[in-house]
Backbone as a chain_set.jsonl record, in Angstrom:
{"seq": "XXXXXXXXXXXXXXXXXXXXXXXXXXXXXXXXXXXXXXXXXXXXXXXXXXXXXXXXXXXXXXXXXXXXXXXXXXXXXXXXXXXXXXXXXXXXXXXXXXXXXXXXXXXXXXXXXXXXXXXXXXXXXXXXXXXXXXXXXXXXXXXXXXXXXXXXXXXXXXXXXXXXXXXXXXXXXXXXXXXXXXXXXXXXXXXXXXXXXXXXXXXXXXXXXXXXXXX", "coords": {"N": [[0.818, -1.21, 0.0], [2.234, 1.22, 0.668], [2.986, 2.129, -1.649], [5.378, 4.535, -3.701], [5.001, 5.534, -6.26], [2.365, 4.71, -7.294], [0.565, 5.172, -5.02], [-1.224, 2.971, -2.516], [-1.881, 1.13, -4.688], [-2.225, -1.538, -4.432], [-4.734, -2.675, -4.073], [-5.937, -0.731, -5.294], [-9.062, -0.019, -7.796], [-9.425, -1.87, -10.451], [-11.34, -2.149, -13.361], [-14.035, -4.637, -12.209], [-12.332, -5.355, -9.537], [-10.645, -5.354, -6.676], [-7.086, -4.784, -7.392], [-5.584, -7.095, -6.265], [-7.808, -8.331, -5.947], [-7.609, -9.857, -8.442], [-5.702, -11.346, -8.918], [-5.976, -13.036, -6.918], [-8.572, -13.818, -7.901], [-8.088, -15.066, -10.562], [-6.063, -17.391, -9.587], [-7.884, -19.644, -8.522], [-8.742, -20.68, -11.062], [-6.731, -22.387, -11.288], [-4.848, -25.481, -12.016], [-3.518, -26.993, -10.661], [-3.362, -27.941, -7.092], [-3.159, -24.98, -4.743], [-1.832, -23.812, -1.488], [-2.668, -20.368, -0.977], [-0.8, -17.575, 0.001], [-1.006, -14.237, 0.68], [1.495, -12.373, 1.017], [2.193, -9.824, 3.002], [3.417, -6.698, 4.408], [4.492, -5.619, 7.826], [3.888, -3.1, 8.721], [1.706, -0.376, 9.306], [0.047, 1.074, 7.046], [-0.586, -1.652, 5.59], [-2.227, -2.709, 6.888], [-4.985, -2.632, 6.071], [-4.63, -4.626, 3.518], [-4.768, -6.95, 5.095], [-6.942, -6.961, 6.302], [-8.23, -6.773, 3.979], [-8.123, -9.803, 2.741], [-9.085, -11.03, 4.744], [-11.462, -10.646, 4.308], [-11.8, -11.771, 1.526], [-11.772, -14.277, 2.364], [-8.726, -15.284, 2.27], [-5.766, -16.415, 3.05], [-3.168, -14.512, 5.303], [0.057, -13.399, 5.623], [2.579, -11.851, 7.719], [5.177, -9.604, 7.245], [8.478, -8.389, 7.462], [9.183, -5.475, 5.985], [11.151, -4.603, 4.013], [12.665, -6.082, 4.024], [12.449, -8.24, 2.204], [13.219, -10.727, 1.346], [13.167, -12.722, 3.569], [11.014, -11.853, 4.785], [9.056, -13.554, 2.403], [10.635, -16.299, 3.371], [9.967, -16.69, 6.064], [7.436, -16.869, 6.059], [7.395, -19.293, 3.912], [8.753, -20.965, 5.764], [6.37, -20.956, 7.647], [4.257, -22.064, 6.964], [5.255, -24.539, 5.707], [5.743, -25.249, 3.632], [7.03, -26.594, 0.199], [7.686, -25.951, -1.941], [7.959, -22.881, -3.834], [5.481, -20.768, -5.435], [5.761, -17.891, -6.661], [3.925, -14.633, -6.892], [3.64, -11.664, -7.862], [1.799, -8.808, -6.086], [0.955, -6.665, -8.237], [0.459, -7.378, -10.704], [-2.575, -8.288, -12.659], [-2.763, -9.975, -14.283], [-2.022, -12.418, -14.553], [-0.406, -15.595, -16.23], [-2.619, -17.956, -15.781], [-3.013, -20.515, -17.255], [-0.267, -21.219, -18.397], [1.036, -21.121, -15.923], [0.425, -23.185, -15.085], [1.813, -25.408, -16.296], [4.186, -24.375, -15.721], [4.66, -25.175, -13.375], [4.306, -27.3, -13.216], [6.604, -28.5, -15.184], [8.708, -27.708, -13.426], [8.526, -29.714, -11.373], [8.797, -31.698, -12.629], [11.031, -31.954, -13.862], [12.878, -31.24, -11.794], [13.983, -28.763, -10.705], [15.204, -26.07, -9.395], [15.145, -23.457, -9.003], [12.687, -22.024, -11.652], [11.42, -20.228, -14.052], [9.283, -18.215, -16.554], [9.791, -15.737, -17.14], [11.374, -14.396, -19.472], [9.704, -15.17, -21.306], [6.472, -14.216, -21.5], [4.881, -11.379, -21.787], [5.596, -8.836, -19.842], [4.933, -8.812, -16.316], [2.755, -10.952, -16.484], [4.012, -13.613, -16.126], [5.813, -15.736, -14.23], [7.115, -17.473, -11.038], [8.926, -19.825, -10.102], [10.375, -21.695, -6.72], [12.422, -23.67, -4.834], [12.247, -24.809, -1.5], [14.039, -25.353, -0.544], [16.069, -24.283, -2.056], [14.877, -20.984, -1.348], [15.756, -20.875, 1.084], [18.569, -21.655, 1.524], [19.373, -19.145, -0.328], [18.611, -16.905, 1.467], [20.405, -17.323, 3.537], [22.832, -16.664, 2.171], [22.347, -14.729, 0.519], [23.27, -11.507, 1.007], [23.126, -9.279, 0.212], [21.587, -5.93, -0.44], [20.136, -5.454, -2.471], [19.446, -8.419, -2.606], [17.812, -9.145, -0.06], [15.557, -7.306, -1.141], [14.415, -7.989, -3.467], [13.669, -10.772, -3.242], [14.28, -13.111, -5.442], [16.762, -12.165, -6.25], [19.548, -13.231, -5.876], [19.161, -15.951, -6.519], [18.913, -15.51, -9.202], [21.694, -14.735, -9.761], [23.18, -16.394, -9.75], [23.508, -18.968, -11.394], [24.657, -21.249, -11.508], [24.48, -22.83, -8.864], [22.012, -23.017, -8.72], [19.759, -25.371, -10.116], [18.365, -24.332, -12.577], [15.335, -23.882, -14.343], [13.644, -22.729, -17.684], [10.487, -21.699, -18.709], [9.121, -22.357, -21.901], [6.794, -20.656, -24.023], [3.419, -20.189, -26.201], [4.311, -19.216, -29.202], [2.563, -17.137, -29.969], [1.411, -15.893, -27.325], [4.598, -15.885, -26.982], [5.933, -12.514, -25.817], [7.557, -10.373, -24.857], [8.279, -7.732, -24.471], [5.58, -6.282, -24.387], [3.901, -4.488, -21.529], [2.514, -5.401, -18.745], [2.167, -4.983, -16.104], [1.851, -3.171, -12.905], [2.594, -0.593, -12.237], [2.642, 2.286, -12.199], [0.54, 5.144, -12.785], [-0.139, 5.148, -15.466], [-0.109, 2.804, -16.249], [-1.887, 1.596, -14.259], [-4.198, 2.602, -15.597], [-4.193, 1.328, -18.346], [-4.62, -1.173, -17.253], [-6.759, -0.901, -16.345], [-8.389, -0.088, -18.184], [-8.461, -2.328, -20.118], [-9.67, -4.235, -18.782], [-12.144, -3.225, -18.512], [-13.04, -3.139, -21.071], [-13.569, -5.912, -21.912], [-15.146, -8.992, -22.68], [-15.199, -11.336, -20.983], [-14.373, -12.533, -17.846], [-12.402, -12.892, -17.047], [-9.571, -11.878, -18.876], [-7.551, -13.287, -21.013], [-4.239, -14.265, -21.786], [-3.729, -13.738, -25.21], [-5.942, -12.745, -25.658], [-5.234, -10.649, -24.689], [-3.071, -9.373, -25.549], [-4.038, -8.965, -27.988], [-5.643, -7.19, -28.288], [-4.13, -4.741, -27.185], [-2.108, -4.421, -29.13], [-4.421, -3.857, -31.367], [-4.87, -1.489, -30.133], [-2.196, -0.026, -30.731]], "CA": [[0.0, 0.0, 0.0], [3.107, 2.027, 0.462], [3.571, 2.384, -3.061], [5.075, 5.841, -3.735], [5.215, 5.803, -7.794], [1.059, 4.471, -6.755], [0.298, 4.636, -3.946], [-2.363, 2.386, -2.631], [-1.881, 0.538, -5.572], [-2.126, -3.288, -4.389], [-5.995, -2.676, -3.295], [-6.504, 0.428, -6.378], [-9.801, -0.55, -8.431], [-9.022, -2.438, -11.542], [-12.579, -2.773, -13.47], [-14.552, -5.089, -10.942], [-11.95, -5.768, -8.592], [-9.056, -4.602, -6.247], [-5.81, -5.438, -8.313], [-5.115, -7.941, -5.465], [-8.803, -9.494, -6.155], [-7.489, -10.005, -9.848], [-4.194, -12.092, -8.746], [-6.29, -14.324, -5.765], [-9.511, -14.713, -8.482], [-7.197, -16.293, -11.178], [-5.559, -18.372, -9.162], [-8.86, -20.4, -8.32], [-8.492, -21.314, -12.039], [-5.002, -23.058, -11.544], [-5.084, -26.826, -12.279], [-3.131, -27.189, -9.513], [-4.086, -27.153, -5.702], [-1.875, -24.285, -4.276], [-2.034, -23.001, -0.61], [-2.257, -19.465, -1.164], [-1.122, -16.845, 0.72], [-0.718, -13.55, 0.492], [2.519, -12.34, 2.352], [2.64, -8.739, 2.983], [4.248, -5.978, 5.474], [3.686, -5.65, 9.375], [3.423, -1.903, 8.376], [0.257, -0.327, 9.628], [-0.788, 0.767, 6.107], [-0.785, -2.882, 5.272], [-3.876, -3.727, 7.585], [-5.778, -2.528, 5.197], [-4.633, -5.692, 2.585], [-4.943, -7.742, 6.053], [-8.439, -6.589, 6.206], [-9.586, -7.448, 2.26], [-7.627, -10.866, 2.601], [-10.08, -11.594, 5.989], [-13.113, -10.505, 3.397], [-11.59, -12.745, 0.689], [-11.255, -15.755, 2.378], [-7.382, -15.799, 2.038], [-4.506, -16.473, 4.606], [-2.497, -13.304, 4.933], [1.39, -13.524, 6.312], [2.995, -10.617, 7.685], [7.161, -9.901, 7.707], [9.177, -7.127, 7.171], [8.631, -4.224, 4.72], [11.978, -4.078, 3.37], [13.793, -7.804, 3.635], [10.834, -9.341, 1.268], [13.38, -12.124, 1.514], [13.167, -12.937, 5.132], [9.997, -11.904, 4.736], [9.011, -14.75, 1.998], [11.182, -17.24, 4.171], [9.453, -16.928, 7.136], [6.352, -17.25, 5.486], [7.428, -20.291, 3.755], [9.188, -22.113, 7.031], [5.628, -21.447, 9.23], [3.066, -22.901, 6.255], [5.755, -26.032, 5.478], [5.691, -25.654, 2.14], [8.035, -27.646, -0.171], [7.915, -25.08, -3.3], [6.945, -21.603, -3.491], [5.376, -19.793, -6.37], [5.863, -16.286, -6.142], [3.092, -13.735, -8.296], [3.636, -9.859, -6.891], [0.456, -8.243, -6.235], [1.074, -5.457, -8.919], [0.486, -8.007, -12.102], [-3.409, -8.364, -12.65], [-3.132, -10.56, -15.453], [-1.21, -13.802, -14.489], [-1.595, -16.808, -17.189], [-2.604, -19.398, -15.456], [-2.576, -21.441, -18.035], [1.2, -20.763, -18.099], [1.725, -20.586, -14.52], [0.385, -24.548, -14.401], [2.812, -25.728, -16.98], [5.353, -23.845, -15.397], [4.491, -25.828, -11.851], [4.623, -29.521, -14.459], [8.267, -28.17, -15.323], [9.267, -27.281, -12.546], [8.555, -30.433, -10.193], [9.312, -33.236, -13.542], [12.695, -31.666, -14.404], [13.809, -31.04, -10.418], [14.888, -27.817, -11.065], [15.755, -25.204, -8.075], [14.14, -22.3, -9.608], [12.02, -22.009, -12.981], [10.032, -19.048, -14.598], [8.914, -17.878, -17.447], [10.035, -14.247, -17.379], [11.633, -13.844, -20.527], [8.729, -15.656, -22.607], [5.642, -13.617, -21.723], [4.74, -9.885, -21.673], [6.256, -8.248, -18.48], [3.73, -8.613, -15.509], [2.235, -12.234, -16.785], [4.946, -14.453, -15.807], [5.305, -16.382, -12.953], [8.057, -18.214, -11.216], [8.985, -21.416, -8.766], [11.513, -21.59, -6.76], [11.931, -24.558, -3.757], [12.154, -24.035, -0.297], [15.676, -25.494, -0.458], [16.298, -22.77, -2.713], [14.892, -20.167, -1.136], [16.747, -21.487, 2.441], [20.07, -21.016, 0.616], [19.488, -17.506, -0.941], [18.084, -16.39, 3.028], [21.518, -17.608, 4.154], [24.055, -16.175, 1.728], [22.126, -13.579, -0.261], [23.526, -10.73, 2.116], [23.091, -7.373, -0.715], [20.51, -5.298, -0.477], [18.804, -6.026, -3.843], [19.329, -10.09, -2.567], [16.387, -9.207, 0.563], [14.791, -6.699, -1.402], [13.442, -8.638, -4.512], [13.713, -12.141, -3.465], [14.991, -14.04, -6.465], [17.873, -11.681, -7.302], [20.359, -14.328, -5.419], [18.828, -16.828, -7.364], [19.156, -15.107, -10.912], [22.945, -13.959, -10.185], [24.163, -18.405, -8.981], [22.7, -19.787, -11.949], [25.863, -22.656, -11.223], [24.382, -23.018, -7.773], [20.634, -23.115, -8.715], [19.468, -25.944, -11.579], [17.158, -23.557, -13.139], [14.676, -24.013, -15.777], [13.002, -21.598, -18.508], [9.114, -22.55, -19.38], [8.775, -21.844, -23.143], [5.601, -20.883, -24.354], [3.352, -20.628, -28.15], [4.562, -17.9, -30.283], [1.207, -16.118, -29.693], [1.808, -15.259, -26.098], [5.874, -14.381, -26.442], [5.729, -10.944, -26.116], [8.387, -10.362, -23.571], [8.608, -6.56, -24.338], [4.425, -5.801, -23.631], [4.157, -4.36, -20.146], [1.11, -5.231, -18.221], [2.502, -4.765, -14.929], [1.089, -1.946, -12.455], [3.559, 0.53, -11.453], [2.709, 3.467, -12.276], [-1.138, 6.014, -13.023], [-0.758, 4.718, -16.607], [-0.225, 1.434, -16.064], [-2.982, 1.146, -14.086], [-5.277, 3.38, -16.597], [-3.797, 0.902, -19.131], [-4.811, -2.544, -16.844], [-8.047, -0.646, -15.978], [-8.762, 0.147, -19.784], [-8.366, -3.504, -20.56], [-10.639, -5.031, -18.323], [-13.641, -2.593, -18.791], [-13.768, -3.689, -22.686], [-13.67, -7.143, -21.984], [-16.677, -9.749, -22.508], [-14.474, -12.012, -20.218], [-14.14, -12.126, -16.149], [-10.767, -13.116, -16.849], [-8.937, -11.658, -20.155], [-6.418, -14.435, -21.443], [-3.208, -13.587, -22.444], [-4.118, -13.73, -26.325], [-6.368, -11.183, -25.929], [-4.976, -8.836, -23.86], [-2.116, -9.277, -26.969], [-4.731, -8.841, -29.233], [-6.428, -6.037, -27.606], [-2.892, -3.885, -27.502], [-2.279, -4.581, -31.126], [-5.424, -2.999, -32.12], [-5.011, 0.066, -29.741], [-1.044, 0.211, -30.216]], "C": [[0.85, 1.259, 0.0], [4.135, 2.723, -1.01], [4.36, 3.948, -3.678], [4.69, 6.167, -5.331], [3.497, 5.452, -7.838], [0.761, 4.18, -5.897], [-1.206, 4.098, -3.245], [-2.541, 1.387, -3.302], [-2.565, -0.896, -5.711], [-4.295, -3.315, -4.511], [-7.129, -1.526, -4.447], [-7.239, -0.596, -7.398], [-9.248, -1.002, -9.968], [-10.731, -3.192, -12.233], [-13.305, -3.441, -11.938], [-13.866, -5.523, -9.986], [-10.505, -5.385, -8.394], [-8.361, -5.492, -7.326], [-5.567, -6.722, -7.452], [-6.159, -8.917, -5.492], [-8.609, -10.093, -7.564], [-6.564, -11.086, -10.044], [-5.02, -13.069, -8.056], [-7.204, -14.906, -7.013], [-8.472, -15.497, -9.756], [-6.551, -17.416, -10.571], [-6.621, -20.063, -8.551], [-8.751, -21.194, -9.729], [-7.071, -22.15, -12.232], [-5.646, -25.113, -11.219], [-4.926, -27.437, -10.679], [-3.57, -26.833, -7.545], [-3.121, -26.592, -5.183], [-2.637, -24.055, -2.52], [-1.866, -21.368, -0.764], [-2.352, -18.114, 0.137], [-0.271, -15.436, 0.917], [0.538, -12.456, 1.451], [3.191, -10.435, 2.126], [3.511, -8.003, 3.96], [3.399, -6.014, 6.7], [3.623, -4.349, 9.64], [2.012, -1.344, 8.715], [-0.611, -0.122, 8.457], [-1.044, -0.044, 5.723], [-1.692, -3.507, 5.764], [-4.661, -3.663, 7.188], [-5.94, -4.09, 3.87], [-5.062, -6.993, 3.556], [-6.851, -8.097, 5.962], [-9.475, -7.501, 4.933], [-9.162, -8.936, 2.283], [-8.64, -11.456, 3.857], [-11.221, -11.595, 5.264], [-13.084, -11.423, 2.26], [-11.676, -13.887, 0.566], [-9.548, -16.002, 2.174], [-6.588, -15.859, 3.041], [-3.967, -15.12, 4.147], [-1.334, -13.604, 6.246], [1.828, -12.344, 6.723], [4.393, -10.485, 8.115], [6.831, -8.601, 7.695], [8.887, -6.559, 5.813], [9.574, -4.293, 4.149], [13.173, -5.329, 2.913], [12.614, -7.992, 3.159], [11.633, -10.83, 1.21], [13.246, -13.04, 2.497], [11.325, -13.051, 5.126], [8.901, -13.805, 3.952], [9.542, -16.379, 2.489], [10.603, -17.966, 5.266], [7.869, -17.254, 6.92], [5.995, -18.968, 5.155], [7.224, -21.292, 4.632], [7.273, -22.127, 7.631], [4.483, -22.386, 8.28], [4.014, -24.338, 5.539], [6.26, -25.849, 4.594], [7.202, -25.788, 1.431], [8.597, -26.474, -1.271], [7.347, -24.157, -2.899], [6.807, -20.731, -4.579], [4.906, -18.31, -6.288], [5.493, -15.716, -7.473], [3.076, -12.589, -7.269], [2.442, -9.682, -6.978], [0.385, -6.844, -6.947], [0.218, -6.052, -9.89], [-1.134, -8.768, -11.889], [-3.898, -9.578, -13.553], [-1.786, -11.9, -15.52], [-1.891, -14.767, -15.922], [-1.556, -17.725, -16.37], [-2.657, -20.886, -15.844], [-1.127, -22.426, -18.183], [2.05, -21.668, -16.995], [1.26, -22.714, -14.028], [1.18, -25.373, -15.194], [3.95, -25.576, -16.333], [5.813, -25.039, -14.149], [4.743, -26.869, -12.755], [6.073, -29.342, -14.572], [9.449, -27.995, -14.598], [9.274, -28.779, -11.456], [9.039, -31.865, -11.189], [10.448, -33.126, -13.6], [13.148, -31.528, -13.085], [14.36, -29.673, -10.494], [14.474, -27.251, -9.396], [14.769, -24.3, -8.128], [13.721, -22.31, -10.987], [11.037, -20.651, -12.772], [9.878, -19.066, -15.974], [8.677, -15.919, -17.896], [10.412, -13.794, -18.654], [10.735, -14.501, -21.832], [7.412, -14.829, -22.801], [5.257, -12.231, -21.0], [5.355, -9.447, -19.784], [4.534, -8.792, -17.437], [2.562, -9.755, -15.732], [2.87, -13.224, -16.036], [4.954, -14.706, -14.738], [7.003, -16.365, -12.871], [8.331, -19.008, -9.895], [10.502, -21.519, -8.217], [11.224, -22.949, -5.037], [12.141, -24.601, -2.4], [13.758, -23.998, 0.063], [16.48, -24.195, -1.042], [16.767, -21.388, -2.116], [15.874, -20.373, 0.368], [18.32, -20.824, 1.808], [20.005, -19.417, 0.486], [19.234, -16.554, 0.419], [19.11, -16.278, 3.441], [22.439, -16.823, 3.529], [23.56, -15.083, 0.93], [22.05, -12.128, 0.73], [23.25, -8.655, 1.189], [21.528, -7.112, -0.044], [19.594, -5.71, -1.142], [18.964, -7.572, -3.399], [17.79, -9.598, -1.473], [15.799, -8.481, 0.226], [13.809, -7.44, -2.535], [13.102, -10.144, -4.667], [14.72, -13.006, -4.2], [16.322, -13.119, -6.96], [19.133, -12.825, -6.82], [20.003, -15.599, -5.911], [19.323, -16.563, -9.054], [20.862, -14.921, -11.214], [23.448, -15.365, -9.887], [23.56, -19.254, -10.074], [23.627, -21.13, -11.83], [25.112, -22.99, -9.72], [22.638, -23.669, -8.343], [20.611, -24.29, -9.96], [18.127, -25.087, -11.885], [16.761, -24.109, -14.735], [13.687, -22.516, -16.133], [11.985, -22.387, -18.996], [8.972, -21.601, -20.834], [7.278, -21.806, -23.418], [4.854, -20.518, -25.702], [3.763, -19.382, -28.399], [3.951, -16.59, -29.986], [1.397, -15.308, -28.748], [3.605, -14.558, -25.948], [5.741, -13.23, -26.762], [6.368, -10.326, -24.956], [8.431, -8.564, -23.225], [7.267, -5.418, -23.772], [4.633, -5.386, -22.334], [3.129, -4.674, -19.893], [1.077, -5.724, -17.139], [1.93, -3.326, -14.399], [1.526, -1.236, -11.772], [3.466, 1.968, -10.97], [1.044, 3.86, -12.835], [-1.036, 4.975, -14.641], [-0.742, 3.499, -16.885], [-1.355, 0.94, -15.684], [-4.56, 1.758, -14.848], [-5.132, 1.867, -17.74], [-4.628, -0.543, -18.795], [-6.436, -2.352, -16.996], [-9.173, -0.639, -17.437], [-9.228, -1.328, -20.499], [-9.156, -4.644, -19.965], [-12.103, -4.587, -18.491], [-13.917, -2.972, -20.221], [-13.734, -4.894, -22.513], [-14.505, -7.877, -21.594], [-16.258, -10.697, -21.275], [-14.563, -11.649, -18.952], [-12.44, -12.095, -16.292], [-10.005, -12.909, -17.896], [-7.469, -12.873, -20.202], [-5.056, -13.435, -22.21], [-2.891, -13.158, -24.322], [-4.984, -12.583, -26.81], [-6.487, -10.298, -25.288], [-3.624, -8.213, -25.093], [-3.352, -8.974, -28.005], [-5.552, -7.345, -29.811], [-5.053, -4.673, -27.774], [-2.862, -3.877, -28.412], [-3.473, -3.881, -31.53], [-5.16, -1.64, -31.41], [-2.989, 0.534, -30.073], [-0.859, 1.448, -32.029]], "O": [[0.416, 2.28, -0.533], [5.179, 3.33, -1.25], [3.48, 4.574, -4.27], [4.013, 7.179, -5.515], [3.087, 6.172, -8.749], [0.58, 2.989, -5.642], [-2.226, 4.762, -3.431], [-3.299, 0.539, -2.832], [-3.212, -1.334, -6.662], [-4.869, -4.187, -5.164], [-8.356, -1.442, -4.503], [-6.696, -1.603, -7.851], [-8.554, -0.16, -10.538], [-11.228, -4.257, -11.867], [-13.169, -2.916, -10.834], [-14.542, -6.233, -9.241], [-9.583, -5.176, -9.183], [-8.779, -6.484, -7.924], [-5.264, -7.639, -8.217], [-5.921, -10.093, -5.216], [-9.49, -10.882, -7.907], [-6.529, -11.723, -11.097], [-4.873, -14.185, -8.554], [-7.0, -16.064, -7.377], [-8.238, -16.692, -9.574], [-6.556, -18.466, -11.214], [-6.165, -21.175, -8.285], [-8.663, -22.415, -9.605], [-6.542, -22.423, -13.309], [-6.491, -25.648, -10.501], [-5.685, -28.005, -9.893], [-3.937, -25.792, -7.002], [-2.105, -27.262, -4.994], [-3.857, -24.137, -2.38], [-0.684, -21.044, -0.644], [-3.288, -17.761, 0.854], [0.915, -15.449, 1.247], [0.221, -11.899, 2.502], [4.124, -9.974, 1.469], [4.434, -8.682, 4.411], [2.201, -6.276, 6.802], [3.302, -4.109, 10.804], [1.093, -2.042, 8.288], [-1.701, -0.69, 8.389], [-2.086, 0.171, 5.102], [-2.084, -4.609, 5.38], [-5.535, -4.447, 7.559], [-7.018, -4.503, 3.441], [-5.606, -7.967, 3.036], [-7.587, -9.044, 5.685], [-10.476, -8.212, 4.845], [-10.04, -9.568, 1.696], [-8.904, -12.646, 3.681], [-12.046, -12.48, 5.489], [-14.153, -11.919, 1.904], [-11.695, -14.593, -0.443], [-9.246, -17.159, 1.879], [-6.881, -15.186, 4.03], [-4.155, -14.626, 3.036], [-1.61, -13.91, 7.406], [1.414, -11.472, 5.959], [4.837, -11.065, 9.106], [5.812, -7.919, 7.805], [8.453, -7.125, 4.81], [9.189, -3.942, 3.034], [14.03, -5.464, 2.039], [11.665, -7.854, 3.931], [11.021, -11.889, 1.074], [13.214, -14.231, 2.186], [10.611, -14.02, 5.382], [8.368, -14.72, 4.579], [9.009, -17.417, 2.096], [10.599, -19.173, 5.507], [7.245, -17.921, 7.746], [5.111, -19.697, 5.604], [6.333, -22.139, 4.678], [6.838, -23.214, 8.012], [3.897, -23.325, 8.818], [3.366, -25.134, 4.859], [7.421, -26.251, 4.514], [8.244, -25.3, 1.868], [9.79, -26.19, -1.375], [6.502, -24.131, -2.003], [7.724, -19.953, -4.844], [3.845, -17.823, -5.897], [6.012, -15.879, -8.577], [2.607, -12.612, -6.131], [1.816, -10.278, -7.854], [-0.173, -5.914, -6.365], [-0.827, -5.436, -10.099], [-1.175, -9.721, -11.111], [-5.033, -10.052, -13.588], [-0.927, -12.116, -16.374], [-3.004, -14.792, -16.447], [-0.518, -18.355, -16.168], [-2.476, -21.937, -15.23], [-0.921, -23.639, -18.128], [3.025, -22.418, -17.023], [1.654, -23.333, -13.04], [1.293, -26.439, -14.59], [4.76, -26.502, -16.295], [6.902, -25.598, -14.021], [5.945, -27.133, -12.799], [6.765, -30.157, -13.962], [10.644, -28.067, -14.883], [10.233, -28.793, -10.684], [9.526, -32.876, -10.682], [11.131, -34.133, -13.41], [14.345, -31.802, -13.174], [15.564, -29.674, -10.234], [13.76, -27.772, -8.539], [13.732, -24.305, -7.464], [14.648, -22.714, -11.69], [10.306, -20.232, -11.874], [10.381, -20.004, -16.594], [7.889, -15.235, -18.549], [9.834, -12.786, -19.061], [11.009, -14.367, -23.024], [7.054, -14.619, -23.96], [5.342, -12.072, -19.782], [5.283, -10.165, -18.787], [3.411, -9.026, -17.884], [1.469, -9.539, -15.209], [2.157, -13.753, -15.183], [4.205, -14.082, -13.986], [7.854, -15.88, -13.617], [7.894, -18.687, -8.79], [11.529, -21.463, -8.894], [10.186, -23.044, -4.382], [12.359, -23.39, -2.43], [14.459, -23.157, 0.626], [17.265, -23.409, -0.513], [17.845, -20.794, -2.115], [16.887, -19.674, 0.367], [18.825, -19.702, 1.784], [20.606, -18.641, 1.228], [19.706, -15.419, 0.369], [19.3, -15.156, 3.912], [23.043, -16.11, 4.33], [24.47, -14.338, 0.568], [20.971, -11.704, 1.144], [23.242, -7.48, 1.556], [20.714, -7.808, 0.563], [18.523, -6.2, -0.782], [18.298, -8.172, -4.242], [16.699, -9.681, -2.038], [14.91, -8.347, 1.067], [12.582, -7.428, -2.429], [12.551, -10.706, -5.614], [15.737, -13.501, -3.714], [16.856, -13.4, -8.033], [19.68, -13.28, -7.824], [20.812, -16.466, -5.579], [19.93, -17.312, -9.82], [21.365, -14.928, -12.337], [24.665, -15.238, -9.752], [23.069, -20.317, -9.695], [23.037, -22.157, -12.165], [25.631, -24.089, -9.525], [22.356, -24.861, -8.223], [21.477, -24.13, -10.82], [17.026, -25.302, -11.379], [17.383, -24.501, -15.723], [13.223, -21.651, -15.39], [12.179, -23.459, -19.568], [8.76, -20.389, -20.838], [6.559, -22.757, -23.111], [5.682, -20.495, -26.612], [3.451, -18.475, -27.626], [4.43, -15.469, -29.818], [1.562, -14.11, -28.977], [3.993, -13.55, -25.357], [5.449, -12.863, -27.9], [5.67, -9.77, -24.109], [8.57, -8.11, -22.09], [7.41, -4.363, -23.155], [5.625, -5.897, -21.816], [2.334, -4.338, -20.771], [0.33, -6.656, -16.843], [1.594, -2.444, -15.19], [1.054, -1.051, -10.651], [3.888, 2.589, -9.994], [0.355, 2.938, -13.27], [-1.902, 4.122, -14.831], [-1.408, 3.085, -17.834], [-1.952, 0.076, -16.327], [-5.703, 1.365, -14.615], [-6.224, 1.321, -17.897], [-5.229, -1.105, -19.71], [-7.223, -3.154, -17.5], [-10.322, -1.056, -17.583], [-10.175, -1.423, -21.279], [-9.294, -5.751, -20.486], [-13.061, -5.354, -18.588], [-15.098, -3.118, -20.535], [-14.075, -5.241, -23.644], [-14.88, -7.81, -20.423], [-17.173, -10.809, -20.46], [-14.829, -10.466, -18.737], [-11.58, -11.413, -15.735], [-9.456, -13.984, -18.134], [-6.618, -13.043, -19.329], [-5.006, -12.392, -22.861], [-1.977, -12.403, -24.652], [-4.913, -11.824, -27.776], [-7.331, -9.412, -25.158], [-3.347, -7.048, -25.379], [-2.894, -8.686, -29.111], [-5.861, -6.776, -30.859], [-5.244, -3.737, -28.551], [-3.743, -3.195, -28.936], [-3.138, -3.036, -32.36], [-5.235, -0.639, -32.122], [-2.608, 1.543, -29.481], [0.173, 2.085, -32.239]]}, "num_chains": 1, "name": "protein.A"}
């Protein structure tokens, strides 16, 4: 909620639903059964996401504002979990299509960490990483940018990590699209894109399809 470039942002209306109801309702469509849970700051503006996650039905975690790695860690260690797929609450427009492939790729091949960042439009993409993983990167990822973004101690050891890349059809690469929610026009841009749509849930095809005609 401390957003300064938007602030408010996580919870700012997006067509029929906070941006943060846009990330939990897709994820109901995932093949897969996930525990999900939304792991924010122990910040007081943050009781507000505490709040819509109690109205949602969702678990809600709470760390530190500024280690998000510690944060994500401690999250992990108290709910068990073996793997952990990490979707920011900026990006309204996950594929879940994608994002359950990605999870097949990720647990057949053994890999450490897997995404699909450089295959589809910014702010789509997912990515898996395993608790072992993240354990490691908690321990030795000592920079700044290592507890600020999570995976950057992952992205910079690719000799340490067995990482995999989920390829996906033609249609959807579009690595250079943005449709991430950073900034007023971003979210004019997300907001724009859900009010024309016959859909609850715009697919990644035609939110590509939809740009292309307005671009």
């Amino acid at each position: 909620m401390g957003s300064t470039r938007l602030p408010n942002k996580v919870l700012k209306p997006i067509g029929h639903l906070p941006l943060l109801g846009h990330v939990l309702g897709r994820l109901e469509l995932a093949k897969h059964q996930l525990t999900i849970v939304v792991a924010t700051s122990n910040q007081i503006q943050d009781d507000a996401i505490e709040a819509y996650c109690k109205e949602a039905g969702a678990s809600c975690f709470r760390g530190d504002e500024q280690d998000v790695l510690d944060r994500y860690y401690q999250c992990a260690k108290q709910y068990q979990f073996e793997h952990i797929v990490r979707l920011t609450a900026d990006n309204p427009f996950t594929d879940i299509e994608e994002l359950d492939s990605l999870i097949d790729l990720h647990l057949q091949q053994g890999y450490a960490f897997t995404h699909s960042f450089s295959q589809l439009p910014i702010g789509v993409g997912a990515e898996i990483f395993s608790f072992e993983a993240l354990e490691k990167s908690w321990k030795k990822g000592h920079e700044p940018h290592h507890r600020e973004h999570v995976d950057e101690y992952l992205i910079e050891n690719p000799a340490v990590f067995k990482t995999g890349i989920h390829h996906v059809p033609e249609k959807k690469n579009k690595p250079d699209l943005r449709l991430t929610v950073d900034t007023e026009d971003d979210w004019k841009k997300a907001n724009h894109l859900v009010l024309q749509s016959e859909d609850k849930w715009l697919t990644t095809e035609r939110i590509v399809e939809l740009c292309s005609a307005s671009a």
